[in-house]
C-alpha positions, 0 to 999 in steps of 0.5 A, a space after each residue: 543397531 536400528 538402522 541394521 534390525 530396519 534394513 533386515 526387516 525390510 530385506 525380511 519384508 521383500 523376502 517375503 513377497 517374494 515367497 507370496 508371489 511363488 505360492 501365486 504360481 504354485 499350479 504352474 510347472 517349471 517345465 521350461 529348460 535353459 535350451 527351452 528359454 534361449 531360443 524362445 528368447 531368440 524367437 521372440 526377435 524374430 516375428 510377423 514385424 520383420 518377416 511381414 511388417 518390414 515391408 511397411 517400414 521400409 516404405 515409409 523411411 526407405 533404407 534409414 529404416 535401420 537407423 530407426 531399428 538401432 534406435 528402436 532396438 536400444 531402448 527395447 535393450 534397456 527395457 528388457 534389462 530392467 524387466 530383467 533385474 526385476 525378474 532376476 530379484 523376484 521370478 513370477 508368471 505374473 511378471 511385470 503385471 505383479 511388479 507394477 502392483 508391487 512398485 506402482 499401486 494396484 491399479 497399475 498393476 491392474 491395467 499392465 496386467 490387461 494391456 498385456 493380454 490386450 496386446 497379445 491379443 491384438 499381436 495374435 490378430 496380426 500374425 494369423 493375419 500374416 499367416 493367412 498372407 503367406 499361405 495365399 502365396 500358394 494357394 491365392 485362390 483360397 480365402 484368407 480366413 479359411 486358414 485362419 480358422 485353421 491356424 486357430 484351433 491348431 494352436 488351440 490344441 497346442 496350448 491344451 498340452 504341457 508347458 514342456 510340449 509349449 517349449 520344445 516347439 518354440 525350440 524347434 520353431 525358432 531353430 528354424 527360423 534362426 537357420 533360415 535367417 543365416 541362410 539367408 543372409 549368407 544366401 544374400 551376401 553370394 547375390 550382392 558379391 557374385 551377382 547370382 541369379 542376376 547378371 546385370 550390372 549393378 543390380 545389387 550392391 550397398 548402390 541400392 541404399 542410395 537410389 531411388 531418392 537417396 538413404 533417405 528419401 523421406 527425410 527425419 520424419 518418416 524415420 520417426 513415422 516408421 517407429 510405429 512399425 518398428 517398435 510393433 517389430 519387437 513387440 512379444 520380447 517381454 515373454 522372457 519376464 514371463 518365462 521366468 515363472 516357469 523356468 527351471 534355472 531363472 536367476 542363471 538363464 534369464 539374464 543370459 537370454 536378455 544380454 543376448 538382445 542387442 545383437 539378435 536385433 543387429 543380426 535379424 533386423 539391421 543386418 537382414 535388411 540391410 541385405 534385402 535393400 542391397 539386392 531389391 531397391 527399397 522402393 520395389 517392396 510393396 508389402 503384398 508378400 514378405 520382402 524375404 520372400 520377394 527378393 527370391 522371387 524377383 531373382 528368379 529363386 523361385 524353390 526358394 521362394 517356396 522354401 521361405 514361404 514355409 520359414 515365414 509360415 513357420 514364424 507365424 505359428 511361432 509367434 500366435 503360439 508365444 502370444 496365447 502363452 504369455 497372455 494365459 500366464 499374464 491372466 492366470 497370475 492377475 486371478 491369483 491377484 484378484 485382478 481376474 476372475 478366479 475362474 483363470 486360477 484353474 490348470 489342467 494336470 499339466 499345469 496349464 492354465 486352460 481357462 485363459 488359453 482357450 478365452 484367448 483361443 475364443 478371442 483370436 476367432 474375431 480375427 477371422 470376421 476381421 479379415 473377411 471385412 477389412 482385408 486390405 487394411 487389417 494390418 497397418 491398423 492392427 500393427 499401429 494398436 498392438 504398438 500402442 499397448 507395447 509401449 504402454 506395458 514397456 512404459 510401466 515396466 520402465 516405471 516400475 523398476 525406477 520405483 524398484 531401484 528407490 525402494 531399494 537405495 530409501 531402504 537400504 536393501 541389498 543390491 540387485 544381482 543382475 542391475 540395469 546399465 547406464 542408471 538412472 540416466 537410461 532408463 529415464 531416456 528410456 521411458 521418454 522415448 516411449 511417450 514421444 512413440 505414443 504421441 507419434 501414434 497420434 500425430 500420424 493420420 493413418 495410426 490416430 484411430 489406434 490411439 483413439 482405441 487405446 485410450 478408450 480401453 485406457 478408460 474401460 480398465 478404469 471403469 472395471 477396475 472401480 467396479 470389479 476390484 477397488 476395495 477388494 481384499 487381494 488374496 496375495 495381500 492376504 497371504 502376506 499379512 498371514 506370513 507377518 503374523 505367523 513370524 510374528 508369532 514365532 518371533 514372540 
């Protein structure tokens, strides 16, 4: 009878900072439909890192770089799913920033919470960077910040609107760039099976894996060097955690969007690439325009050159966009915490959070001094730190469900309804791949700054967090002692 009135209590308990972390997002809207989240869940795949940045990766693993997107894509699975179980027990905007506070400590959820808007930060810099690089395909005498700019203060606008204007454009963003994929990839397969737009003898076909050096040319290290880049690629999945507080039907639609990951990331970066290295040699890409795009040009496509250039663009407005919306929901639930200042808690009538869209709006305008004074190297070395900070967040998420998963067998609570697979042998697998990424970053000569960066900002959220918030009563701390005494109360 102990054990049952202990094992309600605690179910009560849980019940209840389920109900605390509702109330944190009770300015938000659930404007978000289940069409709404399965195509941002599928744009999330589908980035700058594969329409931009794959072009480094190839270069530095040669066609082995699926072998490192297979790896990659595996873990981000079990990632993903363990943010999943937790979204699925607990939906909150604040997502894995109130689950790390929750299951970690508060400082840990203090520096998940500010690693995320950091990297969505860093993430957005790397996008209009691209953005800027598409549009100079057209217009190559037009510097690159000026649509920078430009690309700023539409998505400014954007962000300004509902969360149901956020996703119906993500909708049709990721339709397009779904489409144009399977296009693509079907436009390949003619190419390598019928040689057209190129008549030669064996200008392409699976031959193209195994020139130039072989499948490998730079051996088992520059697999693990290119993970750098790879992991950078599925950078932005975890937005789906932060759906889940504006979704409509999150216990249903989250873990359909998260099943769906192993093979988006076969489809759209294994599969895709393969046949881009099957029509163009690997050691032909270069990285100074997008290998969808340069594969059609060096064919002779030239229209459809012009016709990926604008899926590319499209890409990246899609992904700055995703990227202002996640660290705006991320901030606006760390200030309903007491992790932020409360001037972050304030929404317009749409239930936007517009405080937060507009300092990361402000924030993304130091990308345009960045690309006027590093033009050339912008890229690697941002696509390095936004690595750093995903798998920092990626790390603490994993964290955070092993902690969840032991509170859950010491207490005796009942079963999650959507339970991470291959536990506890996965996750942990998991979280070991994500230190050895890190250590990576700084074992490489050309990424070591991002590490060196990282872990001063590692050091400034500490000295912040000893300044501004250790001590402090959170607010959701004291909602909850208020909901145990009003219980209390009708208890008695």
């Amino acid at each position: 009878m102990k054990s049952e009135r202990q094992t309600s209590d605690a179910v009560r308990n849980l019940g209840g900072a389920a109900c605390v972390l509702a109330r944190q997002v009770k300015n938000l809207k659930r404007g978000l439909s289940t069409r709404h989240i399965r195509f941002i869940a599928l744009g999330s795949a589908i980035g700058t890192g594969l329409f931009y940045g794959s072009a480094s990766a190839i270069q530095m693993a040669g066609p082995a770089v699926l072998l490192a997107y297979i790896l990659g894509g595996a873990v981000v699975f079990m990632v993903m799913r363990a943010l999943g179980e937790m979204a699925v027990r607990n939906p909150t905007s604040g997502s894995f920033g109130s689950y790390a506070t929750e299951f970690v400590g508060r400082f840990a959820g203090f520096a998940t919470g500010w690693t995320y808007t950091f990297e969505m930060f860093v993430v957005a810099l790397a996008d209009v960077t691209a953005f800027g690089v598409y549009m100079g395909f057209w217009f190559p005498n037009v510097e690159r910040w000026i649509w920078i700019l430009a690309v700023v203060f539409f998505i400014a606008a954007v962000n300004l609107l509902s969360v149901k204007v956020f996703g119906e454009l993500e909708f049709w963003f990721s339709l397009i760039k779904v489409v144009a994929i399977m296009a693509m990839i079907a436009g390949g397969v003619l190419v390598i099976v019928f040689g057209l737009g190129n008549q030669s003898e064996g200008a392409a076909g699976l031959s193209n894996l195994f020139a130039g050096d072989g499948f490998m040319p730079h051996g088992v290290w520059g697999i693990l060097a290119s993970l750098t880049i790879v992991m950078f690629a599925f950078g932005g999945t975890e937005v789906i955690g932060i759906t889940a507080g504006e979704a409509q039907n999150p216990r249903k639609v989250i873990p359909q969007a998260i099943n769906s990951v192993p093979v988006r990331i076969l489809l759209f970066y294994v599969l895709t690439l393969s046949v881009i290295m099957c029509i163009q040699p690997w050691n032909t890409i270069d990285g100074s325009e997008s290998p969808f795009v340069s594969i059609f040009s060096s064919i002779g496509f030239s229209s459809a050159a012009n016709v990926l250039n604008f899926i590319v663009i499209t890409a990246a407005l899609s992904a700055i966009n995703a990227d202002i919306f996640g660290a705006g929901r991320m901030i606006h639930g760390m200030a309903k915490q007491g992790q932020a200042p409360q001037v972050f808690t304030k929404t317009t009538a749409n239930g936007v959070p517009w405080v937060t869209s507009l300092s990361m709006i402000g924030a993304l305008l130091i990308g345009v001094v960045l690309n006027i004074w590093f033009e050339d190297e912008i890229f690697f070395l941002i696509a390095a730190l936004a690595t750093f900070a995903t798998v920092v967040v990626w790390s603490m998420i994993l964290i955070s469900h092993i902690r969840m998963k032991h509170r859950i067998d010491r207490d005796n609570l009942e079963p999650s309804a959507f339970p991470v697979p291959l536990w506890p042998v996965g996750s942990y697998l998991a979280l070991a791949f994500m230190i050895f990424v890190i250590i990576l970053i700084g074992i490489i000569p050309d990424t070591r700054s991002a590490l060196i960066t990282g872990l001063i900002w590692v050091a400034i959220l500490g000295v912040c967090y000893r300044l501004f918030v250790r001590g402090k009563a959170l607010p959701a701390e004291i909602q909850a002692a208020q909901s145990k005494e009003n219980a209390a109360a009708e208890r008695s």
